[in-house]
mmCIF file of the N, C-alpha and C atoms, coordinates in Angstrom:
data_MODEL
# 
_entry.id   MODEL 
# 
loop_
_atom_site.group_PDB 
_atom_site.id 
_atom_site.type_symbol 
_atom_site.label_atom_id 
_atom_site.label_alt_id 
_atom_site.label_comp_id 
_atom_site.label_asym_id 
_atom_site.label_entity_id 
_atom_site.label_seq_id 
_atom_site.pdbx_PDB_ins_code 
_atom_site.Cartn_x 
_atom_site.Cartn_y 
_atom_site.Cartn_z 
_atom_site.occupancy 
_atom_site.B_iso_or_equiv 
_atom_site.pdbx_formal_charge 
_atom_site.auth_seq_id 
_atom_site.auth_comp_id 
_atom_site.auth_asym_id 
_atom_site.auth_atom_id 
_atom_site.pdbx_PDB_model_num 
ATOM 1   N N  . UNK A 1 1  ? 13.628 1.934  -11.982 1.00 0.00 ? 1  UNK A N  1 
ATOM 2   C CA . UNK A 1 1  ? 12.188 2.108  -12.002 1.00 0.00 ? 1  UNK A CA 1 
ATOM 3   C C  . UNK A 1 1  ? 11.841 3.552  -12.351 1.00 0.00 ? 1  UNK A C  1 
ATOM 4   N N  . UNK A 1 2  ? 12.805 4.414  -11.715 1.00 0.00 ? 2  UNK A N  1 
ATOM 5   C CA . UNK A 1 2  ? 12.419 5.856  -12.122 1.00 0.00 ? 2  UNK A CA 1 
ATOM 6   C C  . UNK A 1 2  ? 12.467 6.175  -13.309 1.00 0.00 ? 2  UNK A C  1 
ATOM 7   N N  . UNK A 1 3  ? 13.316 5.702  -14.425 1.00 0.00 ? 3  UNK A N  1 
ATOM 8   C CA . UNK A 1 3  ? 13.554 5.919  -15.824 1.00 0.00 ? 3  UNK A CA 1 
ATOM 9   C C  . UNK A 1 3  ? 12.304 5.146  -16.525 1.00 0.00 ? 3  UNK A C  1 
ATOM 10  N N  . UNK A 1 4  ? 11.720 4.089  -15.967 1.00 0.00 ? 4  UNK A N  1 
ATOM 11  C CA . UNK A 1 4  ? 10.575 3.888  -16.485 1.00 0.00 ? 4  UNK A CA 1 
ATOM 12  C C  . UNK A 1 4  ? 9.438  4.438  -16.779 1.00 0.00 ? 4  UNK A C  1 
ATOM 13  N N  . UNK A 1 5  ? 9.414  4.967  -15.782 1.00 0.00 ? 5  UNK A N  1 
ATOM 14  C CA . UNK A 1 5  ? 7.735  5.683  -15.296 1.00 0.00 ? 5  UNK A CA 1 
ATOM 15  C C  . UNK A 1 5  ? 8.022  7.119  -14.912 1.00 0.00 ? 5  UNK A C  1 
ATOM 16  N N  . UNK A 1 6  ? 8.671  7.817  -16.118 1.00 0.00 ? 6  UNK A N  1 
ATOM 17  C CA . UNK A 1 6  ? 8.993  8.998  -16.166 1.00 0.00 ? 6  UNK A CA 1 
ATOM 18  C C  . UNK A 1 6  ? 8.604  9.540  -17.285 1.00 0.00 ? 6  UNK A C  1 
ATOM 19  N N  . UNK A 1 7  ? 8.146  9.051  -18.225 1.00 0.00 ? 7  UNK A N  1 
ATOM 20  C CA . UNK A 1 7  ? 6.894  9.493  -19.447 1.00 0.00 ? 7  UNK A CA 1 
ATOM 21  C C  . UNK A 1 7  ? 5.974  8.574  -19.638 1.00 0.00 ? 7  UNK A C  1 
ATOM 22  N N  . UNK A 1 8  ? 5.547  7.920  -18.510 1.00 0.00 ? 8  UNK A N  1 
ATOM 23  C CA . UNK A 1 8  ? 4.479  6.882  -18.594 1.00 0.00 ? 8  UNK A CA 1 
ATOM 24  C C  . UNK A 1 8  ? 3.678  6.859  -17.574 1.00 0.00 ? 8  UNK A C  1 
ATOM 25  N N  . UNK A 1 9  ? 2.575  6.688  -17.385 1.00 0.00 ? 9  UNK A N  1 
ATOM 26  C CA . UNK A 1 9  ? 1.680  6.249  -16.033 1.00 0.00 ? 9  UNK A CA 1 
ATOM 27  C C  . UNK A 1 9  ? 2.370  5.074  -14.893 1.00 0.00 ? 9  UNK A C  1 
ATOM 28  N N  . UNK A 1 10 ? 2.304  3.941  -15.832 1.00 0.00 ? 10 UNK A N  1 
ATOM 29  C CA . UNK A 1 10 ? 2.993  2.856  -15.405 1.00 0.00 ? 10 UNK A CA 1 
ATOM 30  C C  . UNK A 1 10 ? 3.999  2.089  -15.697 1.00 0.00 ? 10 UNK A C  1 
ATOM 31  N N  . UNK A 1 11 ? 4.724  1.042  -15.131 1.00 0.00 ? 11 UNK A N  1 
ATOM 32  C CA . UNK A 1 11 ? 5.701  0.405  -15.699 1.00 0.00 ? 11 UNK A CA 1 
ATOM 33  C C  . UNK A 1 11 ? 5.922  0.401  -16.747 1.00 0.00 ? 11 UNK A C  1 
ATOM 34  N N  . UNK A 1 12 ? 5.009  -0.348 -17.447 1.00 0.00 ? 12 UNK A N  1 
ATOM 35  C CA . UNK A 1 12 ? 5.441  -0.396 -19.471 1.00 0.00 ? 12 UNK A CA 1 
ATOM 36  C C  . UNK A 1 12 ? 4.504  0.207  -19.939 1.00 0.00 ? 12 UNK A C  1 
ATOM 37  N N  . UNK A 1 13 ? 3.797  1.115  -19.302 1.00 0.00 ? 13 UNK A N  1 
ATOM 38  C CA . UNK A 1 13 ? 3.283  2.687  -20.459 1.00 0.00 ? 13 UNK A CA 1 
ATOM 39  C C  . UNK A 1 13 ? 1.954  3.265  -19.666 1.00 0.00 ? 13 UNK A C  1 
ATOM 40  N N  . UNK A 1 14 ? 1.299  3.475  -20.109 1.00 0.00 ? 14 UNK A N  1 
ATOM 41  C CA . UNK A 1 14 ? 0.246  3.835  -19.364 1.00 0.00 ? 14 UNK A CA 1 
ATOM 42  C C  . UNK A 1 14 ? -1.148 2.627  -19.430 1.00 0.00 ? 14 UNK A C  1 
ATOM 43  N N  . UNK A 1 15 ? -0.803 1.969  -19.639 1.00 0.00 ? 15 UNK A N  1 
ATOM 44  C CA . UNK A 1 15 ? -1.829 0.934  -18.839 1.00 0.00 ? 15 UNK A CA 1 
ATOM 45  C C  . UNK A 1 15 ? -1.205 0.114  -17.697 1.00 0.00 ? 15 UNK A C  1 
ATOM 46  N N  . UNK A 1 16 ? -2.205 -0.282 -16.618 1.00 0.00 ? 16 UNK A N  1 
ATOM 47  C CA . UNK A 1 16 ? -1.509 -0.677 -15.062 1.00 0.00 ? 16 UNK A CA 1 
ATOM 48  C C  . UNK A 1 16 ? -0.872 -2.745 -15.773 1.00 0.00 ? 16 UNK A C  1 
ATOM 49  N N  . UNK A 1 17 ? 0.353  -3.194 -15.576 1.00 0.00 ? 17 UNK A N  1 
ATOM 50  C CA . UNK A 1 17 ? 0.335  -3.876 -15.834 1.00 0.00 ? 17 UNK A CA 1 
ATOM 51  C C  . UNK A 1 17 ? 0.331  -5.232 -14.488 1.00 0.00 ? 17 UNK A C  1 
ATOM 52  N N  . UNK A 1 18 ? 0.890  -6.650 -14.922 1.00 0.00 ? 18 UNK A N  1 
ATOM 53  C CA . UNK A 1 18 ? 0.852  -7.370 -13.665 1.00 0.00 ? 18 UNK A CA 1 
ATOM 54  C C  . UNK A 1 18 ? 2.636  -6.854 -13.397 1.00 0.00 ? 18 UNK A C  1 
ATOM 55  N N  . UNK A 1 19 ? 3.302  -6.433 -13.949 1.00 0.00 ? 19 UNK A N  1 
ATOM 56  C CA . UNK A 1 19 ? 4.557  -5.775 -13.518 1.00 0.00 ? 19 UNK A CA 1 
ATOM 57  C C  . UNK A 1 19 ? 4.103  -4.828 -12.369 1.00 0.00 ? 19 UNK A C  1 
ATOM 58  N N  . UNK A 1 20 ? 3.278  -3.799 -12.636 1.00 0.00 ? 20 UNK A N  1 
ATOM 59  C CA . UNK A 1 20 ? 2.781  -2.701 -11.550 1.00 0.00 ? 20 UNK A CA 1 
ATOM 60  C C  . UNK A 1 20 ? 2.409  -3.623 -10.435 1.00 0.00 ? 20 UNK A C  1 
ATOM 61  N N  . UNK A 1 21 ? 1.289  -4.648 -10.312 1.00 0.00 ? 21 UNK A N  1 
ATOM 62  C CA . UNK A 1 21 ? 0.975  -5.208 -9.754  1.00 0.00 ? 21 UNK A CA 1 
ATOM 63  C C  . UNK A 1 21 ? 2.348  -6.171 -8.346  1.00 0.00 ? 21 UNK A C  1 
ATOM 64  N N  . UNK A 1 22 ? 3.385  -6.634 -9.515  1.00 0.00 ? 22 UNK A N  1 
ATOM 65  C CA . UNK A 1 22 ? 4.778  -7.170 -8.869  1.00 0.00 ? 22 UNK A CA 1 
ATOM 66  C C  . UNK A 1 22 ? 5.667  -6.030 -7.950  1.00 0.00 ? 22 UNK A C  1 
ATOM 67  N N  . UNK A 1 23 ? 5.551  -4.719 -8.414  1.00 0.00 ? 23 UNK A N  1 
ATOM 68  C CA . UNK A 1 23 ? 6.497  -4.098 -8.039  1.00 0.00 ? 23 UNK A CA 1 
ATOM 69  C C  . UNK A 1 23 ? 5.471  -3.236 -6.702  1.00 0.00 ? 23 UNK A C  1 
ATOM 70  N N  . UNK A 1 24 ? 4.034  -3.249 -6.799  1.00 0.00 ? 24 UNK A N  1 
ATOM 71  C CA . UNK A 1 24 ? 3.511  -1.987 -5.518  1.00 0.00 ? 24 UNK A CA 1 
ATOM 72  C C  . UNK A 1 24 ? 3.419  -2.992 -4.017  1.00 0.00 ? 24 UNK A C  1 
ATOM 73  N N  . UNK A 1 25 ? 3.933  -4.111 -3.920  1.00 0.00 ? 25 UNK A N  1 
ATOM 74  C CA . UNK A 1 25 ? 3.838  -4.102 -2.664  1.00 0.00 ? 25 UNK A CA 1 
ATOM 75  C C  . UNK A 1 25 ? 5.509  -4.054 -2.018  1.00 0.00 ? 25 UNK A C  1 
ATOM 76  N N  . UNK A 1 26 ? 6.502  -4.385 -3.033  1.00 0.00 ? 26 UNK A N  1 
ATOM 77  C CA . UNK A 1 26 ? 7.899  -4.196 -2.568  1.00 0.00 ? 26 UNK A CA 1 
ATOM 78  C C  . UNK A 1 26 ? 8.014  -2.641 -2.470  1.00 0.00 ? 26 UNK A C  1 
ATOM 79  N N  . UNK A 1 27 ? 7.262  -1.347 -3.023  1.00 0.00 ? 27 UNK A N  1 
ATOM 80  C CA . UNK A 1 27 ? 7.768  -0.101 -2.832  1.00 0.00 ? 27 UNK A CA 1 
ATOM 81  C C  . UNK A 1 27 ? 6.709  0.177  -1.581  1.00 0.00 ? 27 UNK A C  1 
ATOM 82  N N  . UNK A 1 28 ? 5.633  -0.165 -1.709  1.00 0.00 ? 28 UNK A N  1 
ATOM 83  C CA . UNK A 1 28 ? 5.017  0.065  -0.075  1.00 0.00 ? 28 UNK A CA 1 
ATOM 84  C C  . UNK A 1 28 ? 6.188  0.034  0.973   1.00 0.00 ? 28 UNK A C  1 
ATOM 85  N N  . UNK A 1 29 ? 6.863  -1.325 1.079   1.00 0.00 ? 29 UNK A N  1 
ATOM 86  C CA . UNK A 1 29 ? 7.631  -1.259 1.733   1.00 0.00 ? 29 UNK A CA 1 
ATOM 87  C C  . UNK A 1 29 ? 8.664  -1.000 2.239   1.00 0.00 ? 29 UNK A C  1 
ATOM 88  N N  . UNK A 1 30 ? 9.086  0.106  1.030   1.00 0.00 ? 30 UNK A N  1 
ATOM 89  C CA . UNK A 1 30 ? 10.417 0.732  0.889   1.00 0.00 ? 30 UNK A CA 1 
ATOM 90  C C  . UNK A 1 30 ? 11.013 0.975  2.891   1.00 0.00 ? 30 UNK A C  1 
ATOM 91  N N  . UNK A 1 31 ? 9.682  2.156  3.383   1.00 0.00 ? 31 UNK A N  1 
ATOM 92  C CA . UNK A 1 31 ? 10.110 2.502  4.283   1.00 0.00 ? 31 UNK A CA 1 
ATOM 93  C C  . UNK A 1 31 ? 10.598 1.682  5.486   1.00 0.00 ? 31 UNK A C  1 
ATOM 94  N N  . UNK A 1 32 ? 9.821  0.369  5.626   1.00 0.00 ? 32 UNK A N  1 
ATOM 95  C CA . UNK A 1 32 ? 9.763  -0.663 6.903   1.00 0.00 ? 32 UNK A CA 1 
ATOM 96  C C  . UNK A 1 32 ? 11.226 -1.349 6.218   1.00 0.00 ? 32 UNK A C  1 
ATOM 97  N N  . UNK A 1 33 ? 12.145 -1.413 5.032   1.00 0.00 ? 33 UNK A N  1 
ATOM 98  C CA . UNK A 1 33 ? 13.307 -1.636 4.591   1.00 0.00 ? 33 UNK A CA 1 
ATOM 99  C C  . UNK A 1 33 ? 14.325 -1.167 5.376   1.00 0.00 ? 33 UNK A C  1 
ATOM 100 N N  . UNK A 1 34 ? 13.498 0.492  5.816   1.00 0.00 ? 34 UNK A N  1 
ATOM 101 C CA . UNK A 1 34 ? 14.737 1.303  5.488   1.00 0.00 ? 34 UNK A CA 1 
ATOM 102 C C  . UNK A 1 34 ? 15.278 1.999  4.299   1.00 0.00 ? 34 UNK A C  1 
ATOM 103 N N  . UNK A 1 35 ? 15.097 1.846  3.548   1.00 0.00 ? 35 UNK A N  1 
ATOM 104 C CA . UNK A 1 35 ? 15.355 2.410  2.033   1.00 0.00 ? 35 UNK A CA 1 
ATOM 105 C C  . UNK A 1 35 ? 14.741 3.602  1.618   1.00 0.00 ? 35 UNK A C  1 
ATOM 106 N N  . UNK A 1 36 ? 15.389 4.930  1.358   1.00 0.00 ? 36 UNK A N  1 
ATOM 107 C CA . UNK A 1 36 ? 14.644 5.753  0.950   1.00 0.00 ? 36 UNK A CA 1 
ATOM 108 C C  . UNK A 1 36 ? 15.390 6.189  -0.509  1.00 0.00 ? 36 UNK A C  1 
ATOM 109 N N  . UNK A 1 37 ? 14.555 6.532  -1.875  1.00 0.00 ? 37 UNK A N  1 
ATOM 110 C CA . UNK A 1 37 ? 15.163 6.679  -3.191  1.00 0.00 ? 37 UNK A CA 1 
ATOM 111 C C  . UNK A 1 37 ? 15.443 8.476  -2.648  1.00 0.00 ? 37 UNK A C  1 
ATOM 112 N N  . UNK A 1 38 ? 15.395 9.006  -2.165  1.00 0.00 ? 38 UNK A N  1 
ATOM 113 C CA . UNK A 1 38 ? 15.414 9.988  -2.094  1.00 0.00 ? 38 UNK A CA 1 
ATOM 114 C C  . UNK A 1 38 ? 15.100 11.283 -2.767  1.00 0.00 ? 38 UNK A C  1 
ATOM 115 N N  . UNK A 1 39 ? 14.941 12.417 -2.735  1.00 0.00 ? 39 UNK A N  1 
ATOM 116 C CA . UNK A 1 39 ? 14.848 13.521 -3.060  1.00 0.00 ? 39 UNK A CA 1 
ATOM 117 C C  . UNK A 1 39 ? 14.645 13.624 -4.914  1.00 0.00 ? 39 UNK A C  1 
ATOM 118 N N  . UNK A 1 40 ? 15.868 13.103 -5.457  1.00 0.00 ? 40 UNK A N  1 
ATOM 119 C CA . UNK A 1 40 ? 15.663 12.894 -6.380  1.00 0.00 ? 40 UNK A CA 1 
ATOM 120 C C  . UNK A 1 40 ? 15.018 12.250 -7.720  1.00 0.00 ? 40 UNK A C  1 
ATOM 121 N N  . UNK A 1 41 ? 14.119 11.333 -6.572  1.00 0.00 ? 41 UNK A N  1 
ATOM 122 C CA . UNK A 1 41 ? 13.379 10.207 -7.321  1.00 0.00 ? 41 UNK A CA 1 
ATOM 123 C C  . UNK A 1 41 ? 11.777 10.745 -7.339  1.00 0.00 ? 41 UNK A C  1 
ATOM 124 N N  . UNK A 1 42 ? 11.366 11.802 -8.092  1.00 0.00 ? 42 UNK A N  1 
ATOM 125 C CA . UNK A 1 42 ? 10.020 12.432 -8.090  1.00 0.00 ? 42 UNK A CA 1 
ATOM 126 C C  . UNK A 1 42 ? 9.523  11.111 -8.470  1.00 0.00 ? 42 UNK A C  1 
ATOM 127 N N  . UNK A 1 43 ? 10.028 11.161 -10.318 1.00 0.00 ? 43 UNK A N  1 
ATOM 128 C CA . UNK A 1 43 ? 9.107  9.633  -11.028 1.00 0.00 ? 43 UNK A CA 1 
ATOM 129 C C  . UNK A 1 43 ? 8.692  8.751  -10.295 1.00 0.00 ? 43 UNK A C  1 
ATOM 130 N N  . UNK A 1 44 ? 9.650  8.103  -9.735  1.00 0.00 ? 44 UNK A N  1 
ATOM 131 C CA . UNK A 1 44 ? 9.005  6.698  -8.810  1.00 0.00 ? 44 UNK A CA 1 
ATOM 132 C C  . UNK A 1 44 ? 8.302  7.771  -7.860  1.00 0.00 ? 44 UNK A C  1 
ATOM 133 N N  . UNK A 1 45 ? 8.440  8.561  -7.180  1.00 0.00 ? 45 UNK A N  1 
ATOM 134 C CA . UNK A 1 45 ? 7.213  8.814  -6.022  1.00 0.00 ? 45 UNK A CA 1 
ATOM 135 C C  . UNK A 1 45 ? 5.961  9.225  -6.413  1.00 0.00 ? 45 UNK A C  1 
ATOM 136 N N  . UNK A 1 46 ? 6.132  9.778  -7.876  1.00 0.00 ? 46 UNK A N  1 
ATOM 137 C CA . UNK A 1 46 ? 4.348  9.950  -8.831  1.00 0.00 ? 46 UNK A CA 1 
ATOM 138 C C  . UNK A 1 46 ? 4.404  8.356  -9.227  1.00 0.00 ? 46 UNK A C  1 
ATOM 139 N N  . UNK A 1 47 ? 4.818  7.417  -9.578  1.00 0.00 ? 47 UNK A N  1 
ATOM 140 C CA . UNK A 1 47 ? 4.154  5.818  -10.009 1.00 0.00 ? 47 UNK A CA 1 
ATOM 141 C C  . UNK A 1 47 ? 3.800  5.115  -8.594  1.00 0.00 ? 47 UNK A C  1 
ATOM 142 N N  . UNK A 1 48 ? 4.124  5.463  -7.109  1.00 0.00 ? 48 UNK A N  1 
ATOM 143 C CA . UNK A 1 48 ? 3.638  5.356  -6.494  1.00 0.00 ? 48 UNK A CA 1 
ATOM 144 C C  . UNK A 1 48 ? 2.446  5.392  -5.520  1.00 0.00 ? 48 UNK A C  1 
ATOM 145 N N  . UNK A 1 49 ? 2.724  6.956  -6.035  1.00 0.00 ? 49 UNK A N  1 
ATOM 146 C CA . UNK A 1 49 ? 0.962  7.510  -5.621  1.00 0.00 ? 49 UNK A CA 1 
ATOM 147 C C  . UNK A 1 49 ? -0.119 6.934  -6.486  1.00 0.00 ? 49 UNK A C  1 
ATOM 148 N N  . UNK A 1 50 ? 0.293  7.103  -7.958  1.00 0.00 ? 50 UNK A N  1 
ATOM 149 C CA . UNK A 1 50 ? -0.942 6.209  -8.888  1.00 0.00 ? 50 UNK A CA 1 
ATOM 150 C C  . UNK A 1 50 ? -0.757 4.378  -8.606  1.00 0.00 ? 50 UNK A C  1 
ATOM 151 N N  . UNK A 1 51 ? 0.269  4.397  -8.193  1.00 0.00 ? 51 UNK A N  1 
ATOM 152 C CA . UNK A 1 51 ? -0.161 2.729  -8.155  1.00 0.00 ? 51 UNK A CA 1 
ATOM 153 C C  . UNK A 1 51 ? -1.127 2.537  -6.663  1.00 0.00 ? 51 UNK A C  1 
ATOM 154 N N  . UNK A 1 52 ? -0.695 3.570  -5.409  1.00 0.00 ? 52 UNK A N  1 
ATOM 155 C CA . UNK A 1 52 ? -1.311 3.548  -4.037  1.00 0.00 ? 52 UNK A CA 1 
ATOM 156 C C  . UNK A 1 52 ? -2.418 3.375  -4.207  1.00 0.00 ? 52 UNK A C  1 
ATOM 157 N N  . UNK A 1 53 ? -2.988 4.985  -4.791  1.00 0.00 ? 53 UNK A N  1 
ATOM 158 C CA . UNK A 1 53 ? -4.310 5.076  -4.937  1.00 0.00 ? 53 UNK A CA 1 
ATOM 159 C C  . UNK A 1 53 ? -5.344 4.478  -5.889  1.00 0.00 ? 53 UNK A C  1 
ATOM 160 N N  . UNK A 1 54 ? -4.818 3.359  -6.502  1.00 0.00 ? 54 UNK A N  1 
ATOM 161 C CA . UNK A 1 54 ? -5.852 2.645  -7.152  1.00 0.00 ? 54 UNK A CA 1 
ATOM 162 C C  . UNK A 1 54 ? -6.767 2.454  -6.163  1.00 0.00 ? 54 UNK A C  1 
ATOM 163 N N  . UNK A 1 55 ? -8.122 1.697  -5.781  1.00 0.00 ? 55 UNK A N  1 
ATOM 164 C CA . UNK A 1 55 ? -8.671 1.190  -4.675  1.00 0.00 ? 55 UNK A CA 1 
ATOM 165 C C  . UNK A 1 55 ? -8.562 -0.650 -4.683  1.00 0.00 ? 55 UNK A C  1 
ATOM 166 N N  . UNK A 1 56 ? -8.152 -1.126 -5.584  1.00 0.00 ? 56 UNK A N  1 
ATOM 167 C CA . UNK A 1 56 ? -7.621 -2.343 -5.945  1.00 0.00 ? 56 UNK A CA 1 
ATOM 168 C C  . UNK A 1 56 ? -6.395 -2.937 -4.833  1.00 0.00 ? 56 UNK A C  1 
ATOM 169 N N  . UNK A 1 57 ? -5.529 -1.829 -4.824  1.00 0.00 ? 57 UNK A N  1 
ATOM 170 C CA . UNK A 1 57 ? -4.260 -1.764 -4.687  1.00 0.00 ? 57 UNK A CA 1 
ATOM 171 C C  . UNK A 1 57 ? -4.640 -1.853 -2.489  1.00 0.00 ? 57 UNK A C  1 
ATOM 172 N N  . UNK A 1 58 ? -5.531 -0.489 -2.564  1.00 0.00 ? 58 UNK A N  1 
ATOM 173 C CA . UNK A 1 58 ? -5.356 -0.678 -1.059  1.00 0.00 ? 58 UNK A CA 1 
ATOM 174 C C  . UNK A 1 58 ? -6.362 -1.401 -0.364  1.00 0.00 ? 58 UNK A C  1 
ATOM 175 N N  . UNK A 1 59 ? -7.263 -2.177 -1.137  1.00 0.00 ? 59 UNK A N  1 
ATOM 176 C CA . UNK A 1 59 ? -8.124 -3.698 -0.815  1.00 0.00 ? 59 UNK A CA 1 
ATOM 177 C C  . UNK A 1 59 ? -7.418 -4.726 -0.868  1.00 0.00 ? 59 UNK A C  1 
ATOM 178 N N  . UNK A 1 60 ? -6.373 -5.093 -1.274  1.00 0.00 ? 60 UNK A N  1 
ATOM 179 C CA . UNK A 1 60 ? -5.273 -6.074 -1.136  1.00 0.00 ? 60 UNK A CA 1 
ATOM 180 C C  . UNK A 1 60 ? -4.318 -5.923 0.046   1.00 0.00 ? 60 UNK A C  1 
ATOM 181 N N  . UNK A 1 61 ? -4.465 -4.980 0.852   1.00 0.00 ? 61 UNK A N  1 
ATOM 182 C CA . UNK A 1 61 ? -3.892 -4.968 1.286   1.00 0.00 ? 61 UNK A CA 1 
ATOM 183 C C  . UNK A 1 61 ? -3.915 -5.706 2.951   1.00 0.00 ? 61 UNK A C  1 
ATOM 184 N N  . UNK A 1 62 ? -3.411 -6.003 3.580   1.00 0.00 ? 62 UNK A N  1 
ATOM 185 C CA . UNK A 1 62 ? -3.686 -6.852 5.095   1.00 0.00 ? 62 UNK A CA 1 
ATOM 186 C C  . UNK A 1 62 ? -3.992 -5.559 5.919   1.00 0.00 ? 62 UNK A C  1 
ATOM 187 N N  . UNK A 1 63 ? -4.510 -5.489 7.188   1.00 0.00 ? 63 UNK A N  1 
ATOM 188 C CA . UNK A 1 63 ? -4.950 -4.561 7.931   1.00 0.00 ? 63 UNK A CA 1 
ATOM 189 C C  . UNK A 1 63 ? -3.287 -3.957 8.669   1.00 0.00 ? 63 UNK A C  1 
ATOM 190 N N  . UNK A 1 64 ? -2.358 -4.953 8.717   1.00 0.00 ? 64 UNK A N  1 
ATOM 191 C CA . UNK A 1 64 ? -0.918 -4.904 8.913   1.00 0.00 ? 64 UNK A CA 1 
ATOM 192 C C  . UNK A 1 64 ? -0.258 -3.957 8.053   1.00 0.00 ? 64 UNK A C  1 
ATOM 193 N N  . UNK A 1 65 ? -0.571 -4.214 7.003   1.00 0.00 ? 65 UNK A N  1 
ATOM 194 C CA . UNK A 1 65 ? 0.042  -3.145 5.990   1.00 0.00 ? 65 UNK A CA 1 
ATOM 195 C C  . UNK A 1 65 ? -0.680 -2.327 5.432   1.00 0.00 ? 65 UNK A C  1 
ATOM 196 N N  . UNK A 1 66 ? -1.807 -2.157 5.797   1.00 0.00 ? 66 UNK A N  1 
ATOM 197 C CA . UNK A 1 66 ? -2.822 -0.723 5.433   1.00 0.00 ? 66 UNK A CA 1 
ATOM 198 C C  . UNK A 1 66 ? -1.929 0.620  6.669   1.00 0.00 ? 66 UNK A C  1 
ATOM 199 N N  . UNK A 1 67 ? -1.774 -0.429 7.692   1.00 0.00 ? 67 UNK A N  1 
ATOM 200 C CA . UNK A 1 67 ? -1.118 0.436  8.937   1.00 0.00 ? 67 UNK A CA 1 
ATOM 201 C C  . UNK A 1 67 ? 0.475  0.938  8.797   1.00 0.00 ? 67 UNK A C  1 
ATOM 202 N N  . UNK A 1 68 ? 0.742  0.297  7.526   1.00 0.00 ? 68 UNK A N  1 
ATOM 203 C CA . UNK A 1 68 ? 2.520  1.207  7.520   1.00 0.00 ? 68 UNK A CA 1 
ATOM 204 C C  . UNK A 1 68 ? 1.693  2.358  6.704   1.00 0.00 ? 68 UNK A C  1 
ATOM 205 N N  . UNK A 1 69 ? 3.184  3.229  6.857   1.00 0.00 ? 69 UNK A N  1 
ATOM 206 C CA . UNK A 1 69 ? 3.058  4.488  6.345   1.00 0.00 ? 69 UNK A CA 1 
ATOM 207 C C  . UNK A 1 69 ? 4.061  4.311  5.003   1.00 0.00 ? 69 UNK A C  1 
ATOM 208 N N  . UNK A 1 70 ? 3.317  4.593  3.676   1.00 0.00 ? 70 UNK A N  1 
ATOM 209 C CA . UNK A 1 70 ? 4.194  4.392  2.444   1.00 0.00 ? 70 UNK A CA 1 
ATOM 210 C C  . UNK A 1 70 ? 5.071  5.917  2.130   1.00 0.00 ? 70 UNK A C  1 
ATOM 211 N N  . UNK A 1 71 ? 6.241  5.161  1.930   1.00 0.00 ? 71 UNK A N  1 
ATOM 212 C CA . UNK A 1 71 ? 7.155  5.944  1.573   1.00 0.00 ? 71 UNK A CA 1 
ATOM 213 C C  . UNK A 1 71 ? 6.390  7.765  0.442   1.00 0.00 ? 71 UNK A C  1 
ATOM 214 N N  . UNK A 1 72 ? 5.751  7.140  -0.266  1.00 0.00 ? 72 UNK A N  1 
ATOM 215 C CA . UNK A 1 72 ? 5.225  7.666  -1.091  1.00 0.00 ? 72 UNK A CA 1 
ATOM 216 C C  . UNK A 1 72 ? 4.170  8.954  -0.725  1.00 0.00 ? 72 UNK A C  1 
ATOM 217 N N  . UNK A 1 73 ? 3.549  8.641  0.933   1.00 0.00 ? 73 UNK A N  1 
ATOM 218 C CA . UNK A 1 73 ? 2.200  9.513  0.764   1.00 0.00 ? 73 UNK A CA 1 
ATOM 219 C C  . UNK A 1 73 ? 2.185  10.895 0.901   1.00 0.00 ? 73 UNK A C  1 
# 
Protein backbone atom coordinates (compact mmCIF):
# COMPACT_ATOMS: atom_id res chain seq x y z
CA UNK A 1 0.00 0.00 0.00
CA UNK A 2 2.88 2.29 0.78
CA UNK A 3 4.38 2.03 -2.78
CA UNK A 4 1.05 3.02 -3.95
CA UNK A 5 0.22 6.13 -2.41
CA UNK A 6 3.61 7.48 -2.45
CA UNK A 7 3.18 9.85 -5.55
CA UNK A 8 -0.47 9.82 -5.38
CA UNK A 9 -3.27 11.12 -3.09
CA UNK A 10 -4.96 7.84 -3.27
CA UNK A 11 -4.86 4.27 -4.10
CA UNK A 12 -4.91 4.50 -7.95
CA UNK A 13 -3.94 8.26 -8.21
CA UNK A 14 -5.35 11.11 -6.92
CA UNK A 15 -8.92 10.68 -7.13
CA UNK A 16 -10.58 8.84 -3.84
CA UNK A 17 -11.50 5.50 -5.33
CA UNK A 18 -14.08 2.52 -4.05
CA UNK A 19 -10.49 0.77 -3.47
CA UNK A 20 -9.83 3.81 -0.85
CA UNK A 21 -13.18 3.25 0.27
CA UNK A 22 -12.22 -0.99 0.72
CA UNK A 23 -9.01 -0.39 2.28
CA UNK A 24 -9.96 2.83 5.19
CA UNK A 25 -11.80 0.79 7.46
CA UNK A 26 -9.17 -2.31 7.59
CA UNK A 27 -6.26 0.49 8.31
CA UNK A 28 -8.49 2.24 10.98
CA UNK A 29 -8.04 -0.84 12.46
CA UNK A 30 -4.59 -1.49 12.16
CA UNK A 31 -4.16 -0.61 15.88
CA UNK A 32 -7.16 -2.80 17.66
CA UNK A 33 -5.06 -5.73 15.24
CA UNK A 34 -2.16 -5.01 16.83
CA UNK A 35 -0.30 -4.24 13.75
CA UNK A 36 1.84 -1.37 13.48
CA UNK A 37 3.63 -0.54 9.69
CA UNK A 38 5.97 1.26 11.55
CA UNK A 39 8.32 4.12 11.45
CA UNK A 40 9.04 3.60 8.08
CA UNK A 41 5.75 3.69 6.49
CA UNK A 42 5.26 7.76 6.23
CA UNK A 43 3.18 7.05 2.69
CA UNK A 44 0.59 4.88 4.15
CA UNK A 45 0.39 7.18 7.33
CA UNK A 46 -0.18 10.47 4.83
CA UNK A 47 -3.06 8.10 2.70
CA UNK A 48 -4.40 7.66 5.99
CA UNK A 49 -4.80 10.93 7.31
CA UNK A 50 -6.39 11.98 3.80
CA UNK A 51 -8.52 9.03 3.70
CA UNK A 52 -9.47 9.81 7.87
CA UNK A 53 -10.20 13.17 7.32
CA UNK A 54 -12.56 13.06 4.56
CA UNK A 55 -15.96 13.84 6.58
CA UNK A 56 -17.57 10.95 4.52
CA UNK A 57 -15.14 8.64 5.93
CA UNK A 58 -15.77 9.63 9.69
CA UNK A 59 -19.84 9.68 9.17
CA UNK A 60 -19.59 6.06 8.33
CA UNK A 61 -18.32 5.39 10.97
CA UNK A 62 -20.26 3.45 14.22
CA UNK A 63 -19.98 5.46 17.50
CA UNK A 64 -17.72 2.09 18.44
CA UNK A 65 -15.27 2.96 16.03
CA UNK A 66 -15.33 6.75 16.03
CA UNK A 67 -14.01 5.71 19.73
CA UNK A 68 -10.76 3.72 18.59
CA UNK A 69 -7.82 5.63 18.24
CA UNK A 70 -6.40 5.30 14.45
CA UNK A 71 -3.14 4.23 14.02
CA UNK A 72 -2.69 7.19 11.81
CA UNK A 73 -3.72 10.36 14.01
Amino acid sequence: VSEAVESSRFFLGDEFSLVDCSLAPVLWRLRSYGIDPGPRAEALYGYMRRVFGRPSFMEGLSELERDMRPLAA
